[in-house]
Backbone bond lengths (Angstrom), bond angles and torsions (degrees), N, CA, C in turn:
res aa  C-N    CA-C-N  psi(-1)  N-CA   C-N-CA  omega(-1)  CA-C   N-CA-C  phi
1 X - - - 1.459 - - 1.527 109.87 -
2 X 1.244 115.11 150.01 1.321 112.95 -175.49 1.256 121.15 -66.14
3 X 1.874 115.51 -56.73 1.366 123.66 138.77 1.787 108.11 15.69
4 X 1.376 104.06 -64.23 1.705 108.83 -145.26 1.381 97.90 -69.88
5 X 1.588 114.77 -30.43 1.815 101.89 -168.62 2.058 90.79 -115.46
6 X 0.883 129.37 -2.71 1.721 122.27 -169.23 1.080 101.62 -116.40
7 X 1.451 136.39 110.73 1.892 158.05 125.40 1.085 115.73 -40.76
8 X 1.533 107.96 119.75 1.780 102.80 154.98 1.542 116.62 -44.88
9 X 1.026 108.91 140.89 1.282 104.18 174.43 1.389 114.83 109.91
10 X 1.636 110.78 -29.30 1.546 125.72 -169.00 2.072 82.53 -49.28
11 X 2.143 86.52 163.95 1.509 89.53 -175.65 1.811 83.85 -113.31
12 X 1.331 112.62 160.38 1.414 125.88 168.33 0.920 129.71 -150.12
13 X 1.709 109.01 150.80 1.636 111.71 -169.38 1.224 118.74 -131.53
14 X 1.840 118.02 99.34 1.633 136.79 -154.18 1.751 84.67 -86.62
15 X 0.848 102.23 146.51 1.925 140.52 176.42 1.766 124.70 -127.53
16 X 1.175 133.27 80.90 1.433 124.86 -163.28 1.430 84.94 -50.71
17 X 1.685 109.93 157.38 1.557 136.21 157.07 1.280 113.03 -126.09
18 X 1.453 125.13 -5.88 1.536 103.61 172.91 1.618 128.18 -104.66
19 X 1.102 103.36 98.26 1.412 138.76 -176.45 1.897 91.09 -16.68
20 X 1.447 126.32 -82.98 0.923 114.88 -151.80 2.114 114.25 -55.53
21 X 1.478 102.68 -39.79 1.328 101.75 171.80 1.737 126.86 -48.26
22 X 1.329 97.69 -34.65 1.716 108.93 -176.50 1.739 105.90 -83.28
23 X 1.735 115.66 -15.04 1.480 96.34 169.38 1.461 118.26 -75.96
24 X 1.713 106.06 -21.60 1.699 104.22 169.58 1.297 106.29 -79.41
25 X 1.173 134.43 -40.32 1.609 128.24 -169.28 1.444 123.60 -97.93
26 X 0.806 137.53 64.75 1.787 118.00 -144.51 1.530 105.16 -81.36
27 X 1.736 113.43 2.18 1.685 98.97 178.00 1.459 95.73 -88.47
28 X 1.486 138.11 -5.72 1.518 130.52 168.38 1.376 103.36 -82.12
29 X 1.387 129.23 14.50 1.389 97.91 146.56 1.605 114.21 -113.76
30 X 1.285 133.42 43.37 1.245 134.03 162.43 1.319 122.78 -77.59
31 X 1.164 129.04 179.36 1.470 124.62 -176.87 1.497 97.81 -99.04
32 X 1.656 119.80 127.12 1.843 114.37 149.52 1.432 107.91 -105.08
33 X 1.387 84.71 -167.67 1.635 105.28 -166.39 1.629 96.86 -147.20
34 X 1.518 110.91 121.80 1.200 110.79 152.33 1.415 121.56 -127.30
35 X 1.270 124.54 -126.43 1.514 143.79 179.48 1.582 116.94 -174.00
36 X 1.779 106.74 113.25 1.011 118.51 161.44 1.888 127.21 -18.77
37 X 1.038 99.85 101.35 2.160 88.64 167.10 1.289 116.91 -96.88
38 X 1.499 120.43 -19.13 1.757 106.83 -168.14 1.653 99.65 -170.16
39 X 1.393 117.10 141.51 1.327 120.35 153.69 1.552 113.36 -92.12
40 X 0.879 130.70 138.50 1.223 141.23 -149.14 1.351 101.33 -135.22
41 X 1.185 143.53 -75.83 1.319 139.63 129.55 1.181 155.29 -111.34
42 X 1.308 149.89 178.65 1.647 121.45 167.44 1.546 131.38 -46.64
43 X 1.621 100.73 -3.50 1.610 100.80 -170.76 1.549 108.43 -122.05
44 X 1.662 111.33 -11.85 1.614 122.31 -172.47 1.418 94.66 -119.98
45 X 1.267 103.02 158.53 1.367 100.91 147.94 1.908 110.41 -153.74
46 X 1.496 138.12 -167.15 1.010 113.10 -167.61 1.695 93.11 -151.78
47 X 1.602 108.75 134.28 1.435 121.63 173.58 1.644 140.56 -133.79
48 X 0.656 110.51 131.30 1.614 113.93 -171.23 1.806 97.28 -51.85
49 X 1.651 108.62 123.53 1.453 138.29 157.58 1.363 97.47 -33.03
50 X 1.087 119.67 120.91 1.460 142.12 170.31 1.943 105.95 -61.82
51 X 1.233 88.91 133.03 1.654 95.79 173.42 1.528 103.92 -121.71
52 X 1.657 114.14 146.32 1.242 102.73 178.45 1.923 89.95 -142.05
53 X 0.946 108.47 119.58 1.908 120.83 -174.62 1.053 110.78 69.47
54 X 1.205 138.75 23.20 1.481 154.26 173.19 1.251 99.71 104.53
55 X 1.305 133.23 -8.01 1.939 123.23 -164.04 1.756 84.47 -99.71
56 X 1.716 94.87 136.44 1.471 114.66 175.48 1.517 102.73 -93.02
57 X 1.463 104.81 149.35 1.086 133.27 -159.32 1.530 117.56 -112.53
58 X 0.866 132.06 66.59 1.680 157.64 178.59 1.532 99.58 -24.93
59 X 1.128 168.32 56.77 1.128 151.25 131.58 1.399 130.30 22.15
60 X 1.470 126.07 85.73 1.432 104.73 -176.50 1.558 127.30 -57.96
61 X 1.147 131.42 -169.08 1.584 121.96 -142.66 1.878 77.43 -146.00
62 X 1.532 113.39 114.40 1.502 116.47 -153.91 0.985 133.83 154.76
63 X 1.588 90.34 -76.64 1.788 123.64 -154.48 1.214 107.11 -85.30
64 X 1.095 103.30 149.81 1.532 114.96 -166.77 1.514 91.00 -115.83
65 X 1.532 99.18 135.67 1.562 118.95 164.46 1.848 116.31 -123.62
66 X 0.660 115.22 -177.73 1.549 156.06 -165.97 1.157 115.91 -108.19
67 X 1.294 130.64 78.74 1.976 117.62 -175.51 1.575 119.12 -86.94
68 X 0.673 116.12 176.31 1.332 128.75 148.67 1.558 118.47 -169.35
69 X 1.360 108.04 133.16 1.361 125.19 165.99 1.650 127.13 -95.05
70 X 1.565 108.08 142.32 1.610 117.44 159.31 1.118 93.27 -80.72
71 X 1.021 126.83 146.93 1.480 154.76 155.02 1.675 119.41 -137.67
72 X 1.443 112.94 156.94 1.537 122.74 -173.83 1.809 100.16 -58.96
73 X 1.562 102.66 -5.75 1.641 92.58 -172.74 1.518 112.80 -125.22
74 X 1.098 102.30 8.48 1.557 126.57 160.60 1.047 86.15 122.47
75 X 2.098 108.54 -147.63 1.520 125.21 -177.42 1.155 135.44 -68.77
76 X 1.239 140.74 140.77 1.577 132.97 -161.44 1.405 100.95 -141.93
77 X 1.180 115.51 141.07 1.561 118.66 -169.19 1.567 125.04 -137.51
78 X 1.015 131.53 155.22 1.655 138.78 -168.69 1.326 127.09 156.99
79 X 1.205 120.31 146.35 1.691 145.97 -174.52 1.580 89.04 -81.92
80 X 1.773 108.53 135.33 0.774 123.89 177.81 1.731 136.69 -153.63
81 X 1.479 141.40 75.59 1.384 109.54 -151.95 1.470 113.26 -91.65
82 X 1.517 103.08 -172.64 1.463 115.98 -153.71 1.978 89.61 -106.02
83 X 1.383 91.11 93.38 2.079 97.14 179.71 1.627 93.32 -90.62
84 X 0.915 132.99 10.56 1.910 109.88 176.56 1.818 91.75 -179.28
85 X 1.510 92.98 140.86 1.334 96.37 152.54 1.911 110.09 -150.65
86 X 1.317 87.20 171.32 1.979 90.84 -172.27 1.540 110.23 -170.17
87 X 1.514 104.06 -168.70 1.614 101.38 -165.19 1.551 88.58 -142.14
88 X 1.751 110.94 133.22 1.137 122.18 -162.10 1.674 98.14 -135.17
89 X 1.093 117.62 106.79 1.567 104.90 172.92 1.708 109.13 81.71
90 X 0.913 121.21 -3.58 1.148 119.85 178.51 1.616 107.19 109.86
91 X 1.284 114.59 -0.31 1.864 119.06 -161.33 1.515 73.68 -119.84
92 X 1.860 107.75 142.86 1.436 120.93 173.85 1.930 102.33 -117.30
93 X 1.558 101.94 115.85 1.547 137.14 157.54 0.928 117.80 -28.47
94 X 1.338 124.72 152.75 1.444 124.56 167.04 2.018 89.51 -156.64
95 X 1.677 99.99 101.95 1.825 99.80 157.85 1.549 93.23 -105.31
96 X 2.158 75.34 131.17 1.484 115.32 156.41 1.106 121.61 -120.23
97 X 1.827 120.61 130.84 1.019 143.63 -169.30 1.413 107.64 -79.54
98 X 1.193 146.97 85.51 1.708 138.08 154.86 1.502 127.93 -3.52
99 X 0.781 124.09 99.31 2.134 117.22 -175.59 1.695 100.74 -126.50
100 X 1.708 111.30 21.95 1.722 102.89 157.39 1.769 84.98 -151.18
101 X 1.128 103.94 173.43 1.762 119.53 160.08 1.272 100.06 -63.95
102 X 1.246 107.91 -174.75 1.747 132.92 -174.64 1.206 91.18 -116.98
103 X 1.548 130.89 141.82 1.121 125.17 165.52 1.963 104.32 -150.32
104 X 1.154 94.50 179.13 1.858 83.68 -171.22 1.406 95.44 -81.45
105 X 1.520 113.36 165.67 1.600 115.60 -179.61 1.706 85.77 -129.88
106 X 1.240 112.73 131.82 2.007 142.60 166.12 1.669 85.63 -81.88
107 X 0.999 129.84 84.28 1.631 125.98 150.46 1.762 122.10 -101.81
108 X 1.329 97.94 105.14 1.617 96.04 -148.10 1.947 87.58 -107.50
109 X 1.719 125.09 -7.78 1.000 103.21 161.72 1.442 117.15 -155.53
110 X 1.091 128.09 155.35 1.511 142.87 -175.74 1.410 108.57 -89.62
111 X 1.204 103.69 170.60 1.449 101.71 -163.25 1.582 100.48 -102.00
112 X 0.934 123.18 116.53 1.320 127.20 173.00 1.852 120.00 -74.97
113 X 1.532 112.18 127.54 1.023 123.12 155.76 1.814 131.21 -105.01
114 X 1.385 78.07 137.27 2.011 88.08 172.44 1.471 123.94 -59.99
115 X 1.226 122.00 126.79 1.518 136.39 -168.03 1.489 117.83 -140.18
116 X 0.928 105.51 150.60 1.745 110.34 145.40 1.232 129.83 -137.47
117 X 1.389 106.75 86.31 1.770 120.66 -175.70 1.234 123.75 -126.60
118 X 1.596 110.94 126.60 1.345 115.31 174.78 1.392 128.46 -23.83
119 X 1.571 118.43 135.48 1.444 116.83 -168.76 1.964 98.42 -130.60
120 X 1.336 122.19 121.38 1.107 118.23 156.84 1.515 106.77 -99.94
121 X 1.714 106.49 157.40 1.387 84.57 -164.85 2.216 82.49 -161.77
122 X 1.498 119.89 170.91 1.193 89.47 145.08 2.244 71.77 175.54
123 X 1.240 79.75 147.85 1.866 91.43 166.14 1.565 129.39 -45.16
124 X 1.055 113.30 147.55 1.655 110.91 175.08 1.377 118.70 -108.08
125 X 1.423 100.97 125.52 1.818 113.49 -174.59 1.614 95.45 -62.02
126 X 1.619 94.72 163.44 1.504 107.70 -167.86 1.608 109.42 -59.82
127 X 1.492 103.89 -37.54 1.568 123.19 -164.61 1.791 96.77 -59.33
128 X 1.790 111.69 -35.24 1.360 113.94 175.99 1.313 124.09 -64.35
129 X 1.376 96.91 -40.49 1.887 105.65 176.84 1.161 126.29 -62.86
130 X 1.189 117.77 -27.41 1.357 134.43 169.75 1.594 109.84 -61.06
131 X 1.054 112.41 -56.01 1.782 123.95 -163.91 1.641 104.67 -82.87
132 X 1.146 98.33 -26.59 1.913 97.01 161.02 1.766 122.27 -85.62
133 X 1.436 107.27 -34.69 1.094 108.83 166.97 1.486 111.33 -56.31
134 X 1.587 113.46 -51.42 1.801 92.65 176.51 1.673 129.54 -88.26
135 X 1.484 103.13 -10.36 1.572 102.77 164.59 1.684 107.33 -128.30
136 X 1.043 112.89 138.93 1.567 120.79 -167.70 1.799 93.70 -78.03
137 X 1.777 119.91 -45.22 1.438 122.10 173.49 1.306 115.63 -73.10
138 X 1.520 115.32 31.19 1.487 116.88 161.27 1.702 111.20 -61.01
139 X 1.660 115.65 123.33 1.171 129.95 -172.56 1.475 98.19 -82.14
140 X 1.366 123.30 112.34 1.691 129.41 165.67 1.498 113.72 -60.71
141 X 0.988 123.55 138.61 1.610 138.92 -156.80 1.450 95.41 -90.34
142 X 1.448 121.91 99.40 1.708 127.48 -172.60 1.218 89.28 -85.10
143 X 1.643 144.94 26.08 1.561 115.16 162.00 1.681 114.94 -110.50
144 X 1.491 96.44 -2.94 1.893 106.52 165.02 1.699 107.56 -53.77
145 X 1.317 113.51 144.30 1.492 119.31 169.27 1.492 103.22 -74.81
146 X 1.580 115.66 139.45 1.492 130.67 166.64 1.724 95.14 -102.57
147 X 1.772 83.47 164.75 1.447 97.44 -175.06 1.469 105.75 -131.30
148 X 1.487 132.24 117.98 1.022 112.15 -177.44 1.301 141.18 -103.54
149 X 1.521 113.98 167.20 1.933 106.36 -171.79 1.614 88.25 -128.73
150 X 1.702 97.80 -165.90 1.624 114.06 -178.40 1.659 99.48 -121.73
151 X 1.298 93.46 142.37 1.520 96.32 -170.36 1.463 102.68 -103.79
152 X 1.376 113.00 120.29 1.372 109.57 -167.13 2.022 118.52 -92.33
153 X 1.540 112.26 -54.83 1.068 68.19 128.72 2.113 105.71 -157.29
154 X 1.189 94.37 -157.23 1.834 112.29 -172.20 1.223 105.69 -105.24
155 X 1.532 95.67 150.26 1.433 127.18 161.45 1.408 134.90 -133.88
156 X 1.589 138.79 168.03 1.126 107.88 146.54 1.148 149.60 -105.37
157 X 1.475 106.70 35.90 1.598 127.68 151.47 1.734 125.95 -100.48
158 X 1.462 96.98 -34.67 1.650 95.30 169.59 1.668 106.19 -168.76
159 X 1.539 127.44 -158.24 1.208 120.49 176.11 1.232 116.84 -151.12
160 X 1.576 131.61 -163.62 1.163 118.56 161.87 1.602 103.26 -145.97
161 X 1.542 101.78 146.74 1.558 128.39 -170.34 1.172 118.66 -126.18
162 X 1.244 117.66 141.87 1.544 130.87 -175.72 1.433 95.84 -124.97
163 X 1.880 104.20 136.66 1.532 118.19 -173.30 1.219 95.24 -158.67
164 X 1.792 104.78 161.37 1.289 98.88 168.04 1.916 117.98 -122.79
165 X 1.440 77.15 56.19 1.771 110.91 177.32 1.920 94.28 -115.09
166 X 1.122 88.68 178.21 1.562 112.03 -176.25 1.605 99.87 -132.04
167 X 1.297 123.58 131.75 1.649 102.96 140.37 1.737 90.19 -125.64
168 X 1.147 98.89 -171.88 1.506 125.15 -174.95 1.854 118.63 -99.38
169 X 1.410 88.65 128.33 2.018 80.91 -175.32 1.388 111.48 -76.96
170 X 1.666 94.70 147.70 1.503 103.37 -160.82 1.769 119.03 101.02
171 X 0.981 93.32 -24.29 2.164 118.66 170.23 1.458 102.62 -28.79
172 X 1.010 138.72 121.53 1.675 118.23 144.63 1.261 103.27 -86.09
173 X 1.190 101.62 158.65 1.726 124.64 -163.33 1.346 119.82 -158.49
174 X 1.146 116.26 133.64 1.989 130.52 168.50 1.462 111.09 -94.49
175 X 1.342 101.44 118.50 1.253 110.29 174.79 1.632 115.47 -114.81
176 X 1.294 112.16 164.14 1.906 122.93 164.73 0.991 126.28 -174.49
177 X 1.447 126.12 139.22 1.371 133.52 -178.24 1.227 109.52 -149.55
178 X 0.995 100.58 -160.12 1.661 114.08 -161.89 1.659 101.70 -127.66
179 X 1.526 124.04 171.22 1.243 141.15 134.79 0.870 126.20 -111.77
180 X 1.490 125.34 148.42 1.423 127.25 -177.96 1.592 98.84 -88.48
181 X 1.608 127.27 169.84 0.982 144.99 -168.53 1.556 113.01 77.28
182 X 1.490 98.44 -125.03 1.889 111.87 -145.57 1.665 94.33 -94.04
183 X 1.602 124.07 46.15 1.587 110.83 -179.98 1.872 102.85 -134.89
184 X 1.399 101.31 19.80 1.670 107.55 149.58 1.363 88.58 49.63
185 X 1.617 117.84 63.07 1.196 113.12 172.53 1.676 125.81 28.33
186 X 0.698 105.88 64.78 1.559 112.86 -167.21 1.990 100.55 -112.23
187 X 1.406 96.93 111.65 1.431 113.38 162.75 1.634 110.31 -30.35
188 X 1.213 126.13 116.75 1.758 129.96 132.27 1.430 128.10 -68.51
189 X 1.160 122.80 99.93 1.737 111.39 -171.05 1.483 95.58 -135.56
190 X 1.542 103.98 133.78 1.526 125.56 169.04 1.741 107.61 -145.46
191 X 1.553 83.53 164.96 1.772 89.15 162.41 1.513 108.73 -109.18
192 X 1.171 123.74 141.12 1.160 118.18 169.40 1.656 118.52 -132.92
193 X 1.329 113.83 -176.60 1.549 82.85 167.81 1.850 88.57 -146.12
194 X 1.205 115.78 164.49 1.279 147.84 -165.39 1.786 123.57 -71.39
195 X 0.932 123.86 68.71 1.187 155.16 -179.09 2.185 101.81 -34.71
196 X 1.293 108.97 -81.85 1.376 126.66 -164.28 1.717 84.49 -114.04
197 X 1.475 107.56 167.79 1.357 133.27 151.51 1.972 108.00 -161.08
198 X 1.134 100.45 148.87 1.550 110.59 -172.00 1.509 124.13 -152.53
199 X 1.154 150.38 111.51 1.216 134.69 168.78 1.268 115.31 -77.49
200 X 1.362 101.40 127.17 1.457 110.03 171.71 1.254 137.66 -46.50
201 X 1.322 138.29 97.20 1.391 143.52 -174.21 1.451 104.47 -30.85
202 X 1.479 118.71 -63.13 2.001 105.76 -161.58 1.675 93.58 -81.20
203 X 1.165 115.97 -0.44 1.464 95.22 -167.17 1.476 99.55 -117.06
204 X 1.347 157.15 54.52 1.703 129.29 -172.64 1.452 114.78 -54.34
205 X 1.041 115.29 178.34 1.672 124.97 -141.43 1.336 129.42 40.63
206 X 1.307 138.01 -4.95 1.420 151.43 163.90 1.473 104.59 -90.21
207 X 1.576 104.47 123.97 1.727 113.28 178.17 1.344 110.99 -121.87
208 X 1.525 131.38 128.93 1.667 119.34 179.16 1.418 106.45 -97.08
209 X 1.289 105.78 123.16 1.629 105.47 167.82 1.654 112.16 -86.78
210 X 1.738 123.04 161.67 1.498 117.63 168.20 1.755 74.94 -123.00
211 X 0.792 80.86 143.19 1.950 108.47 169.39 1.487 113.72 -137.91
212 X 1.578 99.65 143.89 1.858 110.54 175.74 1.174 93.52 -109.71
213 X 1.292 109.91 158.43 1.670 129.62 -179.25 1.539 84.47 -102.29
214 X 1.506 112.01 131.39 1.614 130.02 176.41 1.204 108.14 -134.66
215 X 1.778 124.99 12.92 1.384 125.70 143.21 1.679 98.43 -168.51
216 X 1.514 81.37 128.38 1.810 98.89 172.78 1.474 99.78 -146.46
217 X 1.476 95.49 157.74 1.197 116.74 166.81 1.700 115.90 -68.19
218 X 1.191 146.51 137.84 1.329 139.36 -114.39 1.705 88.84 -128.28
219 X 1.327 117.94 -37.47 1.302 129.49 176.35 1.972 95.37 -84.31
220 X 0.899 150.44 -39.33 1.370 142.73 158.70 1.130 99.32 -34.71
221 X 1.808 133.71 -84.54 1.256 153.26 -173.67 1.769 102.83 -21.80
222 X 1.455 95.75 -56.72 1.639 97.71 176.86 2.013 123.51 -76.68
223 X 1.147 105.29 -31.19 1.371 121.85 145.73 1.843 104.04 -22.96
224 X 1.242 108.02 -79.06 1.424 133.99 -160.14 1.695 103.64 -51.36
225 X 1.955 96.39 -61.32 1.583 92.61 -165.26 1.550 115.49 -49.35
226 X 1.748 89.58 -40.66 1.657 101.90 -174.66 1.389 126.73 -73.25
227 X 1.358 112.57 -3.83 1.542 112.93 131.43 1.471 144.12 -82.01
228 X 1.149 109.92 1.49 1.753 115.14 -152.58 2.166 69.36 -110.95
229 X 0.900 129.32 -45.31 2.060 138.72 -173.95 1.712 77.99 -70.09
230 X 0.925 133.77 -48.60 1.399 112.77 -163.26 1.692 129.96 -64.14
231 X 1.563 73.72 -49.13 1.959 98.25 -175.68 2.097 86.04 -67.00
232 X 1.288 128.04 -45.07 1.276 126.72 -157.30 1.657 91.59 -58.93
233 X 1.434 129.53 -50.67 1.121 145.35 -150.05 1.788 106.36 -73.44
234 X 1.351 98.85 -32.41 1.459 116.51 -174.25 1.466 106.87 -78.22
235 X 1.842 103.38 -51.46 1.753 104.54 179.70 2.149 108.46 -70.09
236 X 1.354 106.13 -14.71 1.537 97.87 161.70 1.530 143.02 -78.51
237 X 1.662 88.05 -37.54 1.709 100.90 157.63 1.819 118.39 -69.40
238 X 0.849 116.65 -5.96 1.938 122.04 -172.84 1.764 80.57 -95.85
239 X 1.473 129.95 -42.28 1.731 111.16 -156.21 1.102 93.30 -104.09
240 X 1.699 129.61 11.71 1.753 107.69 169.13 1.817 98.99 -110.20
């Protein structure tokens, strides 16, 4: 039953798939983000209209998307279109009709974009590892010195940075940065830990780390994608 793996509340991320609608529209094929409101039945279910910078996002009544859900059991996935929408309470609906099962989705990577953005960053003492290992809302101590690199590029699972520090793979690590544009300077902060390290052949003393994010804030994460679709959207309109 659907019930068994989908929560109110679950967060989700609709993707248009039908080709001919997205050659007239091309902002329906971007990625949103909403949140589950109701199962309704094994074949519908019902979600809050995606907002993206405060402007709501109308759903055409049709179109078939692409879901995916967070759930308490990870990712969950299925084809789905949008048979009704309306305004209830002042909050505007979106029923979607099911046209595959739900099944788990293995999404082991994000799509990485090219950047160059400031990276503060710096290792975690043992006494830290410990206190994150038993609470995930372990508060990182902002009066340690960071050291910084260039983040070459982002994802929204992890990234990669060039420094002319070293850490060690396997490292846990605190990271933060920024985005440029519409996020009011707003801190990025995760822990992650350190995947690859390499020194650069033409360059010695410069090392690139790849790092996974192994705790983020989940609304950051979405923050992120919907910049990494933005800047993509921007470098496509400049080459047509």
């Amino acid at each position: 039953m659907l019930a068994d793996y989908l929560t109110v509340g679950n967060k989700v991320e609709l993707k248009a798939v039908d080709k001919m609608w997205m050659q007239d529209d091309p902002e329906s094929s971007r990625l949103y983000f909403s949140k589950l409101n109701g199962v309704l039945s094994e074949e519908r279910i019902e979600i809050l209209m995606p907002m993206i910078q405060g402007k709501l996002i109308l759903l055409p009544v049709n179109l078939q998307y692409n879901l995916c859900f967070y759930t308490k059991n990870g990712l969950m996935q299925c084809y789905a279109k949008v048979v009704d929408r309306y305004r209830s309470n002042n909050v505007y609906l979106a029923v979607l009709e099911l046209s595959s099962s739900l099944s788990k989705l293995q999404r082991r990577e994000y799509y990485r974009f090219s950047c160059a953005l400031e990276l503060h960053t710096r290792a975690f003492s043992e006494d830290e590892l410990k206190a994150v290992k038993n609470n995930w809302d372990f508060l990182v101590n902002k009066d340690k010195p960071l050291q910084k690199a260039v983040i070459v590029d982002i994802s929204g699972g992890g990234l990669r940075f060039v420094s002319n520090f070293q850490f060690e793979e396997g490292n846990t690590i605190y990271c933060t940065y920024q985005l440029p544009g519409y996020y009011n300077n707003k801190d990025f902060e995760m822990i992650s830990t350190v995947l690859k390290v390499q020194e650069l052949e033409n360059k010695p003393g410069l090392f690139e780390h790849r790092i996974k994010y192994i705790h983020i804030d989940e609304d950051a994460r979405e923050d992120i994608i919907h910049f990494i679709f933005d800047e993509e959207r921007k470098i496509r309109k400049k080459q047509s």
